[in-house]
N, C-alpha and C positions, 0 to 999 in steps of 0.2 A: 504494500500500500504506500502511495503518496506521502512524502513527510514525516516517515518514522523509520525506526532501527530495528536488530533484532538484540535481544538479550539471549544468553543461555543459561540453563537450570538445568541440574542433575542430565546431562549430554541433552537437550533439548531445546532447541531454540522457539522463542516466542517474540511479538510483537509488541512493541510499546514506541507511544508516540513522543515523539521531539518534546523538551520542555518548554521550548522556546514560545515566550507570549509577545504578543502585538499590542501597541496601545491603541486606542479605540472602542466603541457603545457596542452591546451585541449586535452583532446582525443575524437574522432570519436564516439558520440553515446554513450561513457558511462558513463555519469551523472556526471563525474568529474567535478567541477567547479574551477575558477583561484589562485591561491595562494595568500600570503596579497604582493608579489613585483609585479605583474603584476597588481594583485588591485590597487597597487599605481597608477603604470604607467597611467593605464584610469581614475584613478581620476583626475592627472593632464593633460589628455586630455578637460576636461571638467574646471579643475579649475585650469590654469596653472597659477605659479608663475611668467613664465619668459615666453617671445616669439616674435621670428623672423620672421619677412616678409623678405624670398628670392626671390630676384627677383623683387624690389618693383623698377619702373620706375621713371625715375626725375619730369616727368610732370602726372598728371591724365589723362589715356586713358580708365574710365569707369572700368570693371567689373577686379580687380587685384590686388596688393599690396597699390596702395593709395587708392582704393575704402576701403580696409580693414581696412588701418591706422585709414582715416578718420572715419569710422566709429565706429573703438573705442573709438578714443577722446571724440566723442561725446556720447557714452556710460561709459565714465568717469570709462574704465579700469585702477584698479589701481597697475597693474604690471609692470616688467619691459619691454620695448617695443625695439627692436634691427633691423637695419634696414639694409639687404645686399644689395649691388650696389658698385660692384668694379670700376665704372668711376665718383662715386660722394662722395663729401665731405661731405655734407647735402643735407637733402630733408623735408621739411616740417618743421627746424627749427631742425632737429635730427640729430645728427651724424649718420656718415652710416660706415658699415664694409665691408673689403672687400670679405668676403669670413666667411663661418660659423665660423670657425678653428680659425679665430683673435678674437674672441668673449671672454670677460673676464669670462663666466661663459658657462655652458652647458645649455641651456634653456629648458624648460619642454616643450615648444611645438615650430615646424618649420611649416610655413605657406608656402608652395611653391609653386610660382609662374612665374615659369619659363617656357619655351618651353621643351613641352614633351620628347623629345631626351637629356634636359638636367636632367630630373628628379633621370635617376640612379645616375648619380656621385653626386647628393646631398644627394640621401640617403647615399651613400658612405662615404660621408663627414661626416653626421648625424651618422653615426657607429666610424668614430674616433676620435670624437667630446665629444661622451659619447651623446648626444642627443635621444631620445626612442620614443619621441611621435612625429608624424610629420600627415600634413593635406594637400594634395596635391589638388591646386586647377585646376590646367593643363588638357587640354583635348588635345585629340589626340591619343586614345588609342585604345581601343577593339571596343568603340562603332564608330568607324570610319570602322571597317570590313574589314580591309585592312592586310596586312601581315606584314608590320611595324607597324603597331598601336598592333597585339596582339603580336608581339613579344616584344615590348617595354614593355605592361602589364606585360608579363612572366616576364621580366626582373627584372622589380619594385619588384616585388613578390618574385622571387629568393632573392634579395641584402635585400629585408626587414626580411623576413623568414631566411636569415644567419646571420642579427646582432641582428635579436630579434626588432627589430623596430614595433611599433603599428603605421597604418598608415590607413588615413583615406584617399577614394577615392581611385583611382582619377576620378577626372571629377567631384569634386561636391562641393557645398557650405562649407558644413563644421559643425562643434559646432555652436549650440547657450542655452548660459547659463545666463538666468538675474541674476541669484544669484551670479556670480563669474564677472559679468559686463565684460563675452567675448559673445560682441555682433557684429558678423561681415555684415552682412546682410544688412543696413540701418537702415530704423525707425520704427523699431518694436518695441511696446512698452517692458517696462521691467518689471513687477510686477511677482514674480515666483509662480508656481501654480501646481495642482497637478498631471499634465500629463507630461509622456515621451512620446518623438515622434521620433522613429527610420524611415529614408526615406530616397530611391535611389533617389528622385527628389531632386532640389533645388526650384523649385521654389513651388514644392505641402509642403514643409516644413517651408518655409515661408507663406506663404497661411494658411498653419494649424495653427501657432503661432499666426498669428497676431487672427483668427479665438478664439484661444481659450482665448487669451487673452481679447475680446472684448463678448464673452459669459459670462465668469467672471471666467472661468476654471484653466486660464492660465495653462504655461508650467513649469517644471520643470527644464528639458533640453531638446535639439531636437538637431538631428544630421540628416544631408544629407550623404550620404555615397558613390553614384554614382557608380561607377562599382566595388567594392567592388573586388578591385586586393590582400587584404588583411585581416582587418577585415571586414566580413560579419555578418548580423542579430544575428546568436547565438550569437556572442563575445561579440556585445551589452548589447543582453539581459541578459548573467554571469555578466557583470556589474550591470547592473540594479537591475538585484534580492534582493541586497542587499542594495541597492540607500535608505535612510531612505528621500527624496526629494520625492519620487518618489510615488503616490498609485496607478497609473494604467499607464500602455503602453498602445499607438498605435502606429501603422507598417503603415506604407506604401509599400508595396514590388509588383516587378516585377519577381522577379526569388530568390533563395539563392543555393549558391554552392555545398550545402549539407543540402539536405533536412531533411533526417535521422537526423541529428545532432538537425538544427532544432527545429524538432518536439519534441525529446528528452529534448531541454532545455523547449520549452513551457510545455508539461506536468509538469515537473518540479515547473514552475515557475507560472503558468495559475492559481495554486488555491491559492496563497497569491497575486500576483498581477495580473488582468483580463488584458487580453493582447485583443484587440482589433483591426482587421487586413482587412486593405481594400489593396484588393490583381487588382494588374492591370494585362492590357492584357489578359483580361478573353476571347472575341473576337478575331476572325482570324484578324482586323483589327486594334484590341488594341494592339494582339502578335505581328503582322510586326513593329509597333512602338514603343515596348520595343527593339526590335533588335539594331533599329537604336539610340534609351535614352540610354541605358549602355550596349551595347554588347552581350546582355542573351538572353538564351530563355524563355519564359516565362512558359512554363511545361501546360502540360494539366488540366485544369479547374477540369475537374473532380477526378483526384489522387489529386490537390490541397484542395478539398473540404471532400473528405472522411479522409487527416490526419489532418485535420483541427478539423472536428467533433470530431474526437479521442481523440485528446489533450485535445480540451474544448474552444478552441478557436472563440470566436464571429467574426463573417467574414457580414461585413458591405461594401456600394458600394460608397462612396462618403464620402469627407471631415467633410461635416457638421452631417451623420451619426458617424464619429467616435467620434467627438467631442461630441454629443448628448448623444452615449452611456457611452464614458467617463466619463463624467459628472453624471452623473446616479450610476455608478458604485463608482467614487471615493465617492461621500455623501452619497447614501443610503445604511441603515443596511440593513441583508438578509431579504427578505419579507420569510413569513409564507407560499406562495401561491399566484395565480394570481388573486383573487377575488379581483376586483378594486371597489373602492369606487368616482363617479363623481360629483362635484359640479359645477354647470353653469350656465346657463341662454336663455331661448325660448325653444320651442318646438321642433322645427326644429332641434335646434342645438342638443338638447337630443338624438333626434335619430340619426345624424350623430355620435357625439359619440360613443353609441352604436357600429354603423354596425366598425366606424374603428378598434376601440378597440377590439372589436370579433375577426375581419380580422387577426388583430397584433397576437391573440391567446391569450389574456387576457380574464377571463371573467367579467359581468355586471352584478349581479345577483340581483335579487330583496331582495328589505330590508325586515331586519323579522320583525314580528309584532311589540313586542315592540320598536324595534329602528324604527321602521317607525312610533307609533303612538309618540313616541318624537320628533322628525323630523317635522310631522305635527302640534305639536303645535308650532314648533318656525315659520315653513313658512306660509305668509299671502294665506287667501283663493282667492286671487285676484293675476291674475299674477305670479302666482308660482303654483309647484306641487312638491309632496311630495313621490320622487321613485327613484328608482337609472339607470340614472339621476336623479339629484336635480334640479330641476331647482327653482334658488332663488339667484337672481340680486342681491338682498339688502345686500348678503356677502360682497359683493364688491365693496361697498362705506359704511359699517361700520365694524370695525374688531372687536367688541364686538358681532354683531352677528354673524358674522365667526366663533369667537372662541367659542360660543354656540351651531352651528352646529359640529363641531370640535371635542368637547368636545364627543360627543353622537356617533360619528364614532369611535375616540378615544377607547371608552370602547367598541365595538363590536368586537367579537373575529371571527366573520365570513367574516368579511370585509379587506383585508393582506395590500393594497396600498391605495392612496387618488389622485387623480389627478383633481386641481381646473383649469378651464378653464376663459379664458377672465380676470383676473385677475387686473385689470387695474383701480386704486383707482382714478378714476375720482374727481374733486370738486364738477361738476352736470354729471349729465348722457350727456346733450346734449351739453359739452365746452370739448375739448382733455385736460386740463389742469390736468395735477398730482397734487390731495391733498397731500401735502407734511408730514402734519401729520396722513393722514391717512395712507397714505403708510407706517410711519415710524412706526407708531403701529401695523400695521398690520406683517411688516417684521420680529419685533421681536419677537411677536406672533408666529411667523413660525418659527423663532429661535429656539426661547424655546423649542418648543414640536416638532419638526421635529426626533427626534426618537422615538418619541412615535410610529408612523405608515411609514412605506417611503411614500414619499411627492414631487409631482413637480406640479408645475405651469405653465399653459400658458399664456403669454401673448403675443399677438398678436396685432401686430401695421401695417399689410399688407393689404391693399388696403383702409386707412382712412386718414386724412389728413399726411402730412410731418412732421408736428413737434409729432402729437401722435405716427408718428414712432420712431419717435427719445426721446421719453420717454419710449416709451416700450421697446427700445433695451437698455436703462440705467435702468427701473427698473427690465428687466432682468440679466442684471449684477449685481445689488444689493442685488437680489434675492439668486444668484447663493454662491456670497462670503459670505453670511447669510448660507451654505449649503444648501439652497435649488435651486435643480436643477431646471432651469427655460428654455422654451424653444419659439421657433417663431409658432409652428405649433403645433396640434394636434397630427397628424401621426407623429412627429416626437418624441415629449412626450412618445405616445402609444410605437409606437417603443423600446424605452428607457427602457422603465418599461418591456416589453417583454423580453429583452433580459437580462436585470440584473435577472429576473425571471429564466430565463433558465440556467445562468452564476450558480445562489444557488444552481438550481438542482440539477445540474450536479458536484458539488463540496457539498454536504452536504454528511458526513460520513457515 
């Protein structure tokens, strides 16, 4: 392709495009990307210096300006915080301003939260103010469907598109950055991590975060964006391409204003960062309720799905899919091929794995000779069998012989992936309790050599006691910050590994 290189990974070469930017406004569809002064601008969307709640009420009335406050205090933002409410003197122990314009400095981001009718004359204000970055949280607009609600949008859209305003929403949550400690949200944890998450919801944006944060993935940054009267998904992603925070996006999206553009920037961006895209209102009854969420139509499923393919784009149906695939993506090098390699435990489960694995479009293949007569000398002829499935318990409460079977997968060059199931370093087989030092050997064991083969784990703590859940959802997390992807489920693993499989494919030169 035009204007890019190749890279190589594990003897494989893949496509990634030039970093080189242009100064200049987007334009429609031709690859253009944003200059280093509007680069700024959405850097400090995300990492503001300075920033105003308009519109922030005397008392706490829930979802607003003191919901916001609060919740940076307690996210120990260390910016400068500026509070408008022209009938109070203080609120919360803060001076307050009457109005943007008395403000001693121009702030890099305005949080508005004011009644929709009043929102132009504060971008108005935000224009001669010198202010750029503004986050409108006000509803009352397109997705109301009324004639005053989309003419108010037009309106926003005109006053922001004449002063150059980057404006997020409206109708929608907002930023959330643990790195920059702008956490408006509540109590979401903060530890920052390797995903962006672009989303017209607010509340599927939260749900992803605290999600990704308790898989062990965490966020990077994540924006809500809501009806998208201004920046829409491309503008994001021109951002993002370059985010050094950032290894993989996921989307959330109901509609985008301009699809063409779009798809333009995913191509673009799809083979250095995997863009991962759980696309709503796929249903007649999903689509009438993106109408009434942010004002759009949600476009038909199937033009969605054919420029989806084009790009390269992984199109996933659920939250805990995007997280799954992410996580897969952002730790594993490219596999060689889909030939998986399984280590586990019973019969049964053998061949469940098997048929899901298949299903996913992985294959199982049987070990070759010599790696299977190696194989058979380390597993006992009681209780185990020696075929791909493994099944051989005993990995799993000693990580010296893990790393002996490991070792002999390791050097097979017909085998591309490893997927170990049940994972769960019990002290005995029949107490939930986590041996804490075998876990701890064993983790780093996975540390170590996790690029030697790509590698995930399952560990599964669903339907056994309550507290083995509640280790297997911390030694998944522990798992995951070790880079190894770890997961709740089988099919969701399989999953995982299928599509980072198809992600190389489709992107190797």
């Amino acid at each position: 392709m035009a204007g890019e290189k190749a890279f190589e990974v594990a003897g494989r070469k893949f496509r990634a495009p030039l970093h080189g930017r242009e100064r200049g406004d987007f334009q429609e569809a031709d690859g253009n990307r944003m200059g280093p002064e509007e680069g700024e601008i959405f850097h400090r969307l995300f990492h503001p210096r300075s920033l105003a709640i308009v519109g922030i009420p005397r008392t706490y009335t829930g979802l607003g300006g003191q919901f916001f406050l609060q919740n940076l205090r307690r996210a120990e933002y260390p910016g400068r915080i500026y509070l408008i409410n022209p009938n109070a003197g203080e609120i919360a122990g803060i001076r307050t301003y009457p109005s943007l314009s008395s403000l001693p400095e121009a702030v890099d981001l305005a949080l508005v939260c004011v009644p929709a009718q009043s929102v132009p004359g504060v971008l108005d204000e935000c224009i001669r103010k010198g202010v750029r970055g503004v986050h409108v949280l006000s509803s009352g607009f397109k997705e109301l469907g009324t004639v005053e609600g989309i003419r108010l949008e037009e309106e926003i859209r005109r006053v922001a598109i004449r002063g150059g305003l980057k404006v997020i929403g409206p109708n929608c949550m907002g930023p959330y950055v643990p790195g920059s400690r702008l956490m408006l949200w509540g109590q979401i944890p903060g530890t920052p991590g390797a995903m962006a998450f672009l989303s017209q919801s607010g509340t599927l944006t939260q749900r992803m975060s605290e999600h990704a944060h308790f898989t062990g993935l965490g966020i990077s940054k994540a924006v809500s964006f809501g009806n998208a009267a201004v920046l829409d998904a491309p503008d994001y992603l021109e951002y993002l391409e370059d985010d050094e925070e950032t290894r993989v996006i996921g989307l959330y999206l109901e509609s985008v204003r301009d699809g063409r553009r779009f798809l333009e920037a995913a191509r673009r961006i799809n083979p250095r960062k995997p863009l991962v895209l759980w696309k709503g209102g796929e249903t007649a009854s999903g689509a009438g309720a993106v109408a009434s969420h942010t004002g759009t139509l949600a476009g038909e499923d199937r033009i969605w799905e054919n420029g989806l393919r084009q790009a390269g784009v992984l199109r996933v149906r659920s939250l805990e899919e995007v997280v799954g695939t992410a996580m897969a993506l952002a730790y594993l090098h490219p596999p060689r091929g889909r030939r998986l390699f399984i280590l586990g435990g019973g019969g049964g489960n053998s061949v469940y794995y098997a048929d899901i694995c298949l299903r996913m479009g992985l294959e199982v293949p049987p070990l070759a000779g010599k790696t299977r007569e190696r194989i058979s000398a380390l597993v006992p002829a009681v209780g185990s069998f020696a075929r791909n499935p493994v099944d051989a318990w005993k990995a799993f409460h000693d990580p010296d012989y893990l790393a002996r079977i490991l070792e002999v997968v390791f050097e097979e060059p017909d085998l591309d992936m490893i997927l170990l199931d049940r994972l769960i370093p019990r002290m005995t087989y029949a107490t939930p309790e986590v041996d804490e030092g075998v876990a701890e050997k064993a983790i780093d064991y996975l540390r170590e050599n996790r690029r030697r083969k790509p590698l995930v784990a399952v560990v599964d703590g669903a339907g056994e006691d309550p507290f083995l859940a509640g280790e297997a959802a911390r030694l998944r997390q522990r798992l995951c910050r070790a880079g190894v992807p770890a997961y709740a489920s089988l099919p969701l693993a399989a999953m995982a590994l299928a599509r980072t499989a198809a992600y190389y494919e489709k992107n190797t030169a």
